[in-house]
Every structure is written in structure tokens, then in C-alpha cells.
C-alpha positions as CSV (number, residue, x, y, z in Angstrom):
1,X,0.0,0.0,0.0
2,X,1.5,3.2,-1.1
3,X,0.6,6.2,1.3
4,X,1.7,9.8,0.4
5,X,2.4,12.2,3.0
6,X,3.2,12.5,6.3
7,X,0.5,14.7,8.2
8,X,-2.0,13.5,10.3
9,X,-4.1,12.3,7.7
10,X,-1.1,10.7,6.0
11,X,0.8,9.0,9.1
12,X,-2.6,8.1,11.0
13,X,-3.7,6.2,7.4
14,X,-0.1,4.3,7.3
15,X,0.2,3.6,11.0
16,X,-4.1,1.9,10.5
17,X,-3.0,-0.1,7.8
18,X,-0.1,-0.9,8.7
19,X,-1.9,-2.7,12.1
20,X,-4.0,-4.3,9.6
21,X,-1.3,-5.8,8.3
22,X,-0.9,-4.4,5.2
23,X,2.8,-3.7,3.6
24,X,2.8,-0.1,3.5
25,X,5.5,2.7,2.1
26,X,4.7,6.6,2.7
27,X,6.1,9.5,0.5
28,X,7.1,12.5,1.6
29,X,7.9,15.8,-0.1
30,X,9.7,17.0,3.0
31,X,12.7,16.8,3.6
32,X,11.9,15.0,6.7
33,X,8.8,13.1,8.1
34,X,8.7,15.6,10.9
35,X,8.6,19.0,8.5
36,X,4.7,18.1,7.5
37,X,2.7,21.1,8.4
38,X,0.2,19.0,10.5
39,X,3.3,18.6,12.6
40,X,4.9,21.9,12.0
41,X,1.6,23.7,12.2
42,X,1.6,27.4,13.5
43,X,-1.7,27.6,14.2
44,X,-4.8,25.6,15.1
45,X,-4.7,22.2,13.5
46,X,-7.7,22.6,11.4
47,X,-10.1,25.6,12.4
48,X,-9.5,29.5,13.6
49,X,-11.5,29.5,16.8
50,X,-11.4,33.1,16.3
51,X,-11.9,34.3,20.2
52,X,-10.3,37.3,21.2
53,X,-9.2,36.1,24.2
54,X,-6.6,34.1,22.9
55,X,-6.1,36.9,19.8
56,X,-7.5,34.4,17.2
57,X,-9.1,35.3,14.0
58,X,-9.5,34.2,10.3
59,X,-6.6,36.4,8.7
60,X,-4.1,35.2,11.7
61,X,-5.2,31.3,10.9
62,X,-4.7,32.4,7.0
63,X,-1.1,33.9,8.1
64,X,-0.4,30.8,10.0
65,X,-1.6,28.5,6.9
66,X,0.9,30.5,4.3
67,X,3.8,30.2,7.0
68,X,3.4,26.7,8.2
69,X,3.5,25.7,4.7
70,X,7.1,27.6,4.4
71,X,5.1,30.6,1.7
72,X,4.6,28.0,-0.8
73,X,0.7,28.5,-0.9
74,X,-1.2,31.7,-1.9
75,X,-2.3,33.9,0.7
76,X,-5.8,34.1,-1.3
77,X,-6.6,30.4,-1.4
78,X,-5.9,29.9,1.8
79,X,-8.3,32.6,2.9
80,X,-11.1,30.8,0.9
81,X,-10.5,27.6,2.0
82,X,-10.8,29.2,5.7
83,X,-13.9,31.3,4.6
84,X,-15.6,28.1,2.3
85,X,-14.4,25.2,3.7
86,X,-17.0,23.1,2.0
87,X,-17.2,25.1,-1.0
């Protein structure tokens, strides 16, 4: 079974089968296992909870997005992916 990438999705679906028995190999476009941004997130794992007592908001969990993912996505699709996530 052939897995790529090593985020929580990724690792969590290699780690499942791999208890199941299946022969599994993950890919990673890191240049370590450790550098995928569920690991390496700077903000919340999956969701701004955008409180002010902890300074949260949607353009600091887009700003977080961009930089956990070292600049390599756009600034505007990560803002409507936070702004339509089922869109």
C-alpha cells in the first residue's frame, strides 16, 4: 500500500493499515517526516476559533496556513478555503 504524505491524515492512514497488516510505504515531499505542516503547524490544526481572548481570527489562521507551509501557498486560497471550507 503506497501512502503519500506524512501529516496527520497521511501518518494516521499508514500507522491503520499498517496494524491491519498491510505492507505499507509513505512519500514525503519534506525533507523530513517531521517537516509536514500537521506537525509543523503554527496555528490551530484545522479551524481559527477566532476568540479574542486568545487573539485568534481568520486572517491570523490564514497567516499561519501561508507560513506553516514555508510561503509555498497563496495567501488568497488559503483565505477561501478558511472562509468556504465546504465550497
Amino acid at each position: 500500500m503506497i501512502v503519500v504524505g506524512t501529516g496527520l491524515a497521511g501518518a494516521g492512514c499508514a500507522a491503520a493499515l499498517g496494524e491491519l497488516g498491510y505492507d505499507v510505504v509513505v512519500y514525503t515531499f519534506h525533507d523530513a517526516a517531521r517537516r509536514a505542516h500537521s506537525v509543523a503547524a503554527q496555528g490551530g490544526i484545522n479551524a481559527a476559533r477566532a476568540k479574542k481572548v486568545d487573539n485568534d481570527s481568520l486572517e491570523r489562521f490564514v497567516k499561519d496556513t501561508v507560513k506553516g507551509g514555508d510561503f509555498r501557498g497563496r495567501k488568497r486560497t488559503a483565505s477561501g478555503w478558511v472562509r468556504n471550507p465546504c465550497a
